[in-house]
RODO-2510 file (C-alpha; in nm, 4 decimals, decimal comma):
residues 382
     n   res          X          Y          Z
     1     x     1,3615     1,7473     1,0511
     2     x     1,6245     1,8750     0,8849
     3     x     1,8876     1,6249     0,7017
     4     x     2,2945     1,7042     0,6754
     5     x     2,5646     1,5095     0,4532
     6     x     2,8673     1,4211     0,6528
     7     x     3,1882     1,4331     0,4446
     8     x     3,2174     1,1221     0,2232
     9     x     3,5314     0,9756     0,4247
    10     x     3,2978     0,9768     0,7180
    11     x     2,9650     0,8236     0,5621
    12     x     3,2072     0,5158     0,3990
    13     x     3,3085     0,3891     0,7750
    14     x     2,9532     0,3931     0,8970
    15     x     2,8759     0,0632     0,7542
    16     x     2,7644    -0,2976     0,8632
    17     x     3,0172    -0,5293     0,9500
    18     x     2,7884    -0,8474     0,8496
    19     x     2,6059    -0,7149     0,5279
    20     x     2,8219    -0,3613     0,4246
    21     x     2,5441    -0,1827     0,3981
    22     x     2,5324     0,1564     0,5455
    23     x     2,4743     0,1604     0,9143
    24     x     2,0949     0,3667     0,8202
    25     x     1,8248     0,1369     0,9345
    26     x     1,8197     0,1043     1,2792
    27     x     1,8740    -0,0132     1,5646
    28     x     2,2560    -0,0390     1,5558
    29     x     2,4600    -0,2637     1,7544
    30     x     2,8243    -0,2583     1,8576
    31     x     2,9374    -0,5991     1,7665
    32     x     3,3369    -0,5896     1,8653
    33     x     3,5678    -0,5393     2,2029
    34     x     3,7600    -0,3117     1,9577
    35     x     3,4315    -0,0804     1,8963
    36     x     3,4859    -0,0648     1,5755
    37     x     3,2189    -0,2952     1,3951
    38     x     2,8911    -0,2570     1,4040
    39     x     2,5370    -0,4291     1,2751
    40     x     2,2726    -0,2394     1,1353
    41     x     1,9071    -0,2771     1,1783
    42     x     1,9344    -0,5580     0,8213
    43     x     2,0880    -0,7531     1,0780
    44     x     2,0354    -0,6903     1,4050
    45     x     1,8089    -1,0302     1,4068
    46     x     2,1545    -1,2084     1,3249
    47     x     2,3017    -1,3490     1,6894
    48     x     2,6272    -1,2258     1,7582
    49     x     2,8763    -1,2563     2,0759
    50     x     2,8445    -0,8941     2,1440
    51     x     2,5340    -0,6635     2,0806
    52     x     2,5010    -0,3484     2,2488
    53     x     2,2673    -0,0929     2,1574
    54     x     2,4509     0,2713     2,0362
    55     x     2,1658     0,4872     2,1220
    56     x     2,3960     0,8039     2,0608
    57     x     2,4354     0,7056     1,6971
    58     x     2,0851     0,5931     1,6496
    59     x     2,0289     0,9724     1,8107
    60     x     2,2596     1,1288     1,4767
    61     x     2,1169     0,8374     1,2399
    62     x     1,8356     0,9815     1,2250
    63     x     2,0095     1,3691     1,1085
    64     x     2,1890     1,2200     0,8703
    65     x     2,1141     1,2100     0,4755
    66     x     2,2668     0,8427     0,3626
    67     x     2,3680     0,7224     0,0081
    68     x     2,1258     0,4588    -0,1083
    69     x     2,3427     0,1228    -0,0383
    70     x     2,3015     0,0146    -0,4097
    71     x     2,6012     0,1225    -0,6050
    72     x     2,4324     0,2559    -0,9234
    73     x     2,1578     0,4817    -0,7116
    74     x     2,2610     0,8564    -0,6541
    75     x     2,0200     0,9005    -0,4117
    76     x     2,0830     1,0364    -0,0474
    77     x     1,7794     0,9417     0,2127
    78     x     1,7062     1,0114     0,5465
    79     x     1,7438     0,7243     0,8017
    80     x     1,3672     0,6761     0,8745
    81     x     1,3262     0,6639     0,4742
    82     x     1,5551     0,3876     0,4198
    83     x     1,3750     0,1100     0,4647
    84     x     1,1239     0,1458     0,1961
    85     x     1,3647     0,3125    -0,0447
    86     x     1,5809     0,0149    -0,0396
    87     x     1,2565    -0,1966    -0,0973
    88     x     1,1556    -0,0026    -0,4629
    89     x     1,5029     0,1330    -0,5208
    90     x     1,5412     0,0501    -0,9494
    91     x     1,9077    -0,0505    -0,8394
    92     x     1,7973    -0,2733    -0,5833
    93     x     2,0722    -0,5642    -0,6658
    94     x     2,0547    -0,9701    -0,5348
    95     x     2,2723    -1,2153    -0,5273
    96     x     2,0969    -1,5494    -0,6877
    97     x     1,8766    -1,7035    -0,4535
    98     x     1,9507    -2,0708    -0,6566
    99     x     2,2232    -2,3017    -0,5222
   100     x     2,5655    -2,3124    -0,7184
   101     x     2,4964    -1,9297    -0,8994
   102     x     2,6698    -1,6779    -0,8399
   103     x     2,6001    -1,4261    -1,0351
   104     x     2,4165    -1,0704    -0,9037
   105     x     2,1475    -0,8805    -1,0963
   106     x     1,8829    -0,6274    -1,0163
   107     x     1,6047    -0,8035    -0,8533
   108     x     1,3204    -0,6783    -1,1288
   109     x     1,5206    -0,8646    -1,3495
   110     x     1,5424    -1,1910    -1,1545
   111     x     1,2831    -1,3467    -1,4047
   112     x     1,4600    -1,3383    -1,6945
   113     x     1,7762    -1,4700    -1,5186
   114     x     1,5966    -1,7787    -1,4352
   115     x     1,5107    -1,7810    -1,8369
   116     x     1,8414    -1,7646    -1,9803
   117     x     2,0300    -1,9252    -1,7001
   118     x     1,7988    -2,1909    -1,5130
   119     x     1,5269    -2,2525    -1,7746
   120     x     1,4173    -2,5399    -1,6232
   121     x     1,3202    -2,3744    -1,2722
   122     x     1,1280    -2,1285    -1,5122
   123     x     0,7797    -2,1366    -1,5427
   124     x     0,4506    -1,9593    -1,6578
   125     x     0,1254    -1,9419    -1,5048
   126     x     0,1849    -2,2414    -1,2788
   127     x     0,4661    -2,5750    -1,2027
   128     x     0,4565    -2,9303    -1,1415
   129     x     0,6936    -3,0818    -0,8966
   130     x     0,7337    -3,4515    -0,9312
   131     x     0,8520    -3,6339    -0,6206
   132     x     0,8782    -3,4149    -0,3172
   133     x     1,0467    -3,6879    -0,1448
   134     x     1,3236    -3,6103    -0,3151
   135     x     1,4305    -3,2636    -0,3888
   136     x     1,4199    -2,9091    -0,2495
   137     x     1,3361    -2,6749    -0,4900
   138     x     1,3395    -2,3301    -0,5895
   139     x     1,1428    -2,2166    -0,9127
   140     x     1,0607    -1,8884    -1,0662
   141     x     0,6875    -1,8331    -1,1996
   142     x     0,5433    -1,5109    -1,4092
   143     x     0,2173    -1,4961    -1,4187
   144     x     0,0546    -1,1200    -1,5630
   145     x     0,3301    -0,9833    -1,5966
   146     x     0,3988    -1,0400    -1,2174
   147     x     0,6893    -1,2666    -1,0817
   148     x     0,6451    -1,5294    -0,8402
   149     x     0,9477    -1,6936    -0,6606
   150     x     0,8625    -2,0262    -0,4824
   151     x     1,0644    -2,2208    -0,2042
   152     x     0,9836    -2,5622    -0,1194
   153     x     1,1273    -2,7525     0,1901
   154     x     1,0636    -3,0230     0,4007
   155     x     1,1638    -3,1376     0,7351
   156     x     1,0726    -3,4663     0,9243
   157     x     0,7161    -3,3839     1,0033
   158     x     0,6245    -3,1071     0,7205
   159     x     0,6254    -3,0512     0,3601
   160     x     0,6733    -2,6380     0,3371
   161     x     0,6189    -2,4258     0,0534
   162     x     0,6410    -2,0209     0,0895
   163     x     0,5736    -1,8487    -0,2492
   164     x     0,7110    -1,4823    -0,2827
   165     x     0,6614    -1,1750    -0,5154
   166     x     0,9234    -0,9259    -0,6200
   167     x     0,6947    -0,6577    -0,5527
   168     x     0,4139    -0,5630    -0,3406
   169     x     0,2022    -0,8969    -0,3415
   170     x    -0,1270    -0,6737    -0,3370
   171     x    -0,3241    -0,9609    -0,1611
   172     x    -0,2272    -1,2391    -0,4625
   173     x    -0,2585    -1,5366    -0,3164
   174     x    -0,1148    -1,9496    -0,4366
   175     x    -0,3174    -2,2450    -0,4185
   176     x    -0,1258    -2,6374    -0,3943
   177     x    -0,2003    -2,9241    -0,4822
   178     x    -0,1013    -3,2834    -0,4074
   179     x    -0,1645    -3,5467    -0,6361
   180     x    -0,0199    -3,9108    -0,6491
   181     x     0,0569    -4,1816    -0,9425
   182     x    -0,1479    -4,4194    -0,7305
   183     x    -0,4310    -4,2839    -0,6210
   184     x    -0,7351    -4,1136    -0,7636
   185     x    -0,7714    -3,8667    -0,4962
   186     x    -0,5736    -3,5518    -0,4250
   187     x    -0,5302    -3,2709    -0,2021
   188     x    -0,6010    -2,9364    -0,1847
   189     x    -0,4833    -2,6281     0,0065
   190     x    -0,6150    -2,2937    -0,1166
   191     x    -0,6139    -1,9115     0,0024
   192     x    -0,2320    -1,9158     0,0863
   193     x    -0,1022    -1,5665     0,0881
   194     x     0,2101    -1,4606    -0,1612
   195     x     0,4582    -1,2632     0,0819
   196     x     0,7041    -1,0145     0,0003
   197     x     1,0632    -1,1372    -0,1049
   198     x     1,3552    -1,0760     0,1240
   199     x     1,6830    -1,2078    -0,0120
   200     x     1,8019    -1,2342     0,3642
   201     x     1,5520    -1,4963     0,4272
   202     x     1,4344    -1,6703     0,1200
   203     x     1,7417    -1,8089    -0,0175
   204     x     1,7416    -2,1358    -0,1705
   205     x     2,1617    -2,1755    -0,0938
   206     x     2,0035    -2,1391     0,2934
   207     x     1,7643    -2,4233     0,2586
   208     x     1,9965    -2,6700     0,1078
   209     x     2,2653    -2,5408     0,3721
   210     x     2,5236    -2,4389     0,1422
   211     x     2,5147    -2,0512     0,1889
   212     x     2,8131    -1,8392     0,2935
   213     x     2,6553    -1,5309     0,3319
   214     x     2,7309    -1,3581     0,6751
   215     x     2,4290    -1,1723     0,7075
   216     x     2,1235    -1,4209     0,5612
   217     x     1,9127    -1,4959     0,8865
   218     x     1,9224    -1,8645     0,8526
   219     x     2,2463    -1,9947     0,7088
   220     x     2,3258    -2,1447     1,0457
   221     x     1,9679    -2,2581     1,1259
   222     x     1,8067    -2,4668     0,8285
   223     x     1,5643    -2,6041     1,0749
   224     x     1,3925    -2,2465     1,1025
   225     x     1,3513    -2,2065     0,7074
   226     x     1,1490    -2,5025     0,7498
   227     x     0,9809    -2,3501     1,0617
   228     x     0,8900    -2,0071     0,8487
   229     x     0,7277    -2,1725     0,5647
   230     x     0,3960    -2,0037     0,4772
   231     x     0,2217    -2,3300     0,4160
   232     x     0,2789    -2,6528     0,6000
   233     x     0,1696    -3,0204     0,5088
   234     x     0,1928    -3,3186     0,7385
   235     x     0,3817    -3,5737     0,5806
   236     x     0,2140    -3,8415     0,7805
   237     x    -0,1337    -3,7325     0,6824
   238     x     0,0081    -3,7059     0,3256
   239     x     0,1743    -4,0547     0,3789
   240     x    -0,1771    -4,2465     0,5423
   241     x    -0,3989    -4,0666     0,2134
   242     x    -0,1159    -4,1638    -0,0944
   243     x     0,0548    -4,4902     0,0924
   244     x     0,4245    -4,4483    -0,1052
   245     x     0,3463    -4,3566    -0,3982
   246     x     0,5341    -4,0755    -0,6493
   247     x     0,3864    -3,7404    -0,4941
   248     x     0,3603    -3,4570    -0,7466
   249     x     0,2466    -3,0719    -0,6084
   250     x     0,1507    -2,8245    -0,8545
   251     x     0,1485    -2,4296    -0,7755
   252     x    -0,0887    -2,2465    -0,9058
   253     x    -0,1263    -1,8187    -0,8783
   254     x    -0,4359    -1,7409    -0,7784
   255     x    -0,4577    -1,3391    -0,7830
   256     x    -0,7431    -1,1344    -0,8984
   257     x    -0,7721    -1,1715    -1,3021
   258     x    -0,7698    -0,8787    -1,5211
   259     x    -1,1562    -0,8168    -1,5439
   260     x    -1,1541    -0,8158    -1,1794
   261     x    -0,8748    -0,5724    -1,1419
   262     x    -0,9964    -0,3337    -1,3822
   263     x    -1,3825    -0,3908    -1,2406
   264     x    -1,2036    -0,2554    -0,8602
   265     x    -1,0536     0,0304    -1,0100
   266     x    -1,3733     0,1734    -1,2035
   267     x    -1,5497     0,0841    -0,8669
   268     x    -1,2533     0,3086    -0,7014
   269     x    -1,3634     0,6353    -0,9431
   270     x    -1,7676     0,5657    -0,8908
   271     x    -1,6949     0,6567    -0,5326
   272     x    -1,4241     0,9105    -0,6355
   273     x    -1,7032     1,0728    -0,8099
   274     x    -1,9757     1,0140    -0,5460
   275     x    -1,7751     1,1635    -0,2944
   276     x    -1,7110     1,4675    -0,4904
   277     x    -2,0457     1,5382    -0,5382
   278     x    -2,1066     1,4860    -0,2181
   279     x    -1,8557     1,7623    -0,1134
   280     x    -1,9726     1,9780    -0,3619
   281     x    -2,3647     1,9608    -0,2644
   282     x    -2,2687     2,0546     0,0916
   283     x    -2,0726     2,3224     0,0042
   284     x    -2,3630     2,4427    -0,2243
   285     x    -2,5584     2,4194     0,0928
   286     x    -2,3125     2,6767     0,2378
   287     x    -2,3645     2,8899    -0,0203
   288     x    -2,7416     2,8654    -0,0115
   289     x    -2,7419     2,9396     0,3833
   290     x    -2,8359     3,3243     0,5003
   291     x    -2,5569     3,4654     0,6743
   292     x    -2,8347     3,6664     0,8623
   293     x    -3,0820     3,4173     0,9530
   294     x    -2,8846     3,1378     0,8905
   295     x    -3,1917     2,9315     0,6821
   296     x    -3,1634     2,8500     0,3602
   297     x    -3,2031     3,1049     0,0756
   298     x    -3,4723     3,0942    -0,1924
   299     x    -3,5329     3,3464    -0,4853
   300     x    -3,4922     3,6300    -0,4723
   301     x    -3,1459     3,6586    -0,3009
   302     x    -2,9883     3,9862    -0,2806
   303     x    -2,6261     4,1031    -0,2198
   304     x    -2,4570     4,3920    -0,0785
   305     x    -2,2286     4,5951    -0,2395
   306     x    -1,9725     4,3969    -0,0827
   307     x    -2,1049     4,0977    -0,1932
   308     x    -2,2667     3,9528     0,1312
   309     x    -2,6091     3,7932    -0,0102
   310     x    -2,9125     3,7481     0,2197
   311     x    -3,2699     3,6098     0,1540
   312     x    -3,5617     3,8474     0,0962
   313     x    -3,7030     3,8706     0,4348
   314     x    -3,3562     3,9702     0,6197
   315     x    -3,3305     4,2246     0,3314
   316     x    -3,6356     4,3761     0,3906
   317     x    -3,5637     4,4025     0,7347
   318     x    -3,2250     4,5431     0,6810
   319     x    -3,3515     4,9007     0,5435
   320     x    -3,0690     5,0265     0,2888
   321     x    -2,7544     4,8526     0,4923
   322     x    -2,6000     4,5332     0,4887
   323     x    -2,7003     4,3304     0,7767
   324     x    -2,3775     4,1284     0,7716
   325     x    -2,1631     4,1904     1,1423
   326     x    -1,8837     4,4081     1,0212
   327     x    -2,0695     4,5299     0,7422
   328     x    -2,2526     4,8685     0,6504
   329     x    -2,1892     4,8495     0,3137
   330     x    -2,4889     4,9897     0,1391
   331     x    -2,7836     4,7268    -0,0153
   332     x    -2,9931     4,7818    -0,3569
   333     x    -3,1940     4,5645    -0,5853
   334     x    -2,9116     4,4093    -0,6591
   335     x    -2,9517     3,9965    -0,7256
   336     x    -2,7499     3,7070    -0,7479
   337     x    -2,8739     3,5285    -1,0120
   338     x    -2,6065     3,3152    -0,9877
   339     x    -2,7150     3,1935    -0,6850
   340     x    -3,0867     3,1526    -0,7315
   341     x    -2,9900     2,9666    -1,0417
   342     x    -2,8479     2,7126    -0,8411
   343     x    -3,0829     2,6978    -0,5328
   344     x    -3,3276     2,5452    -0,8486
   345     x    -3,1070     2,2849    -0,9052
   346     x    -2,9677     2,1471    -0,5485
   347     x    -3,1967     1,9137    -0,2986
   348     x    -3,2467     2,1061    -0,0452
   349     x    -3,2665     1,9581     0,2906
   350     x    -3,6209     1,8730     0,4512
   351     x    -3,7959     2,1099     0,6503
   352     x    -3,7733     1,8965     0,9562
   353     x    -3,4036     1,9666     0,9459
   354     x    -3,2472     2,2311     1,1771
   355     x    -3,2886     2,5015     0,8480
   356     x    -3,5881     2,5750     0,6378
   357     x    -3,6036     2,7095     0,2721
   358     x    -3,6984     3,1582     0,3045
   359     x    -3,8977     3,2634     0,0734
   360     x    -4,0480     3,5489     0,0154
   361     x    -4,2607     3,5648     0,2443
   362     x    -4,3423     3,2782     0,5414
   363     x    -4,6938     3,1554     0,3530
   364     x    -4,5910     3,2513    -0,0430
   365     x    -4,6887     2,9912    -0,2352
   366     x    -4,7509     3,1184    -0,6069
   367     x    -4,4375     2,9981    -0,8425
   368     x    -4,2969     3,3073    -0,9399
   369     x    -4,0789     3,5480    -0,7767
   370     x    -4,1251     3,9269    -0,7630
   371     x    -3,9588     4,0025    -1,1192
   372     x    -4,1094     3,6939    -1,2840
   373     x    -3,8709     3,4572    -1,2352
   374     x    -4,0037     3,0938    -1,1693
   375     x    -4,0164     2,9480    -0,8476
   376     x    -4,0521     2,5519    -0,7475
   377     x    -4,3699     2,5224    -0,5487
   378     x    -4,2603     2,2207    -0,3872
   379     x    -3,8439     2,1647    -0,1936
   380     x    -3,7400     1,8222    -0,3159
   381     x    -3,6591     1,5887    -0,0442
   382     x    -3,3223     1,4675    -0,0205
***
């Protein structure tokens, strides 16, 4: 499809009323009597008084080539493109997720914010929460070189706890744990998947009910943070195990380690490799087959002056022309070695298949060819 670029003046009013972002992900909804604001697709989750569909735009949306919504990125991207753009853009910028910061950074560097600013939500590896009676929490967590945000909320029936990554999670996965000062048991909850991190919905200023944002999801709705959490523990079953004790939860990352990773990707180039050779035995196949008698071809193999080849037999029937459709080019003693090097060194198929090996002749058995050349006196099965 081909992309245009309206005039500047023009692209600068097609923007979001709620978020300001260009108005490129769809679907788009007319939020005002006056017509003149709008939602994008960011937001179109976010309840409004009006919201009407603008299929006409969505219909020129998708024609037109839009600045990336981060300031410091040049690039121009077509509406469908958007999305996943603004998801690995380098200049994708957040505003902190933590309660009472406002400063806003580029999201890869979110992890050394948390260093320098709010050390002690910063953690390696894994964290220990003391007292989840008590606080709601947000903590940052680097483990491999990977960063890890983690939310933690409760409600009146639930303990929840989603943990996040910057980047594609890649199947990384958290495991918690529940321990209390009183008892000697604890609990376990393993296998809980890391999701992708989307400032719109994990932000801690939204849990604790202090965000202003007009275009975070759940600023108005706390209860549905709590709701959304990727892992949810009964606080009455916690309650009945510990009795009241001081009820510590530890996070721990759980993704693939190193050896693993780098075990998967030499696993990845073994069948790389085997399916290459694959590929290229069947095509040798192709090249074996008589494009006469369509069996395969066996020393000696001859070629035309055009450069058909043939096996013995359909050369000897062929008198002095090629017996190729299209083709009277003329036919010698001319060999392709080439060829008959390689039919010694593929498998061919067995002879119960739909071709069988030509030889020289139907019955020849001895194991060398009419100029000398050797000739295996058994196919190898495949």
């Amino acid at each position: 499809m081909e992309k245009f670029v309206p005039p500047d003046s023009v692209v600068d009013q097609l923007k979001c009323a709620l978020c300001d972002f260009y108005l490129s992900i769809l679907p788009v909804y007319l939020i005002s009597d006056d017509g003149n604001q709008y939602k994008c697709g960011r937001c179109s989750s976010i309840k409004t008084m009006i919201s009407i569909k603008v299929n006409m735009y969505e219909h020129l949306a998708k024609l037109i080539s839009f600045p990336c919504s981060y300031k410091e990125c040049t690039d121009k991207v077509l509406s469908n493109d958007v999305k996943e753009h603004e998801r690995t853009c380098p200049h994708r910028t957040i505003l902190c997720p933590k309660a009472n910061c406002h400063d806003n950074y580029k999201i890869w560097s979110i992890s050394s914010h948390f260093k320098d600013k709010h050390s002690d939500l910063f953690h390696t590896n894994f964290f220990t929460i003391k007292n989840v009676y008590a606080y709601y929490n947000i903590d940052v967590l680097e483990k491999n070189g990977k960063t890890f945000i983690s939310l933690f909320d409760f409600d009146d029936i639930n303990f929840g706890i989603s943990v996040c990554s910057v980047e594609n999670p890649n199947g990384c996965q958290y495991e918690v744990k529940l321990t209390s000062d009183v008892s000697k048991y604890s609990i376990t909850i393993s296998n809980q998947n890391v999701i992708m991190f989307n400032e719109r919905e994990h932000c801690f200023k939204c849990v604790n009910g202090s965000c202003k944002s007009k275009f975070h999801l759940y600023k108005d709705n706390r209860k549905e943070v709590s709701k959304r959490m990727t892992t949810k523990i009964n606080r009455d079953s916690v309650k009945k195990m510990f009795g009241s004790g001081l009820i510590t939860y530890t996070i721990t990352i759980t993704d693939k380690d190193v050896k693993e990773e780098v075990k998967e990707k030499n696993d990845t180039k073994e069948d790389v490799k085997d399916t290459l050779i694959r590929k290229a035995k069947k095509i040798f196949l192709q090249m074996l087959e008589c494009p006469v008698c369509k069996e395969y071809m066996h020393p000696p193999i001859y070629q035309c002056l055009t450069g058909h080849t043939m096996c013995n037999n359909c050369k000897s029937k062929a008198a002095d022309t090629c017996p190729v459709a299209s083709c009277d080019a003329k036919i010698e003693a001319t060999r392709n070695y080439i060829l008959e090097d390689l039919s010694k060194k593929v498998e061919l198929p067995q002879l119960e298949d739909k071709k069988m090996v030509k030889t020289e002749g139907a019955k020849r058995n001895n194991t060398e060819d009419v100029d000398g050349a050797e000739t295996p006196s058994k196919i190898q099965k495949k």
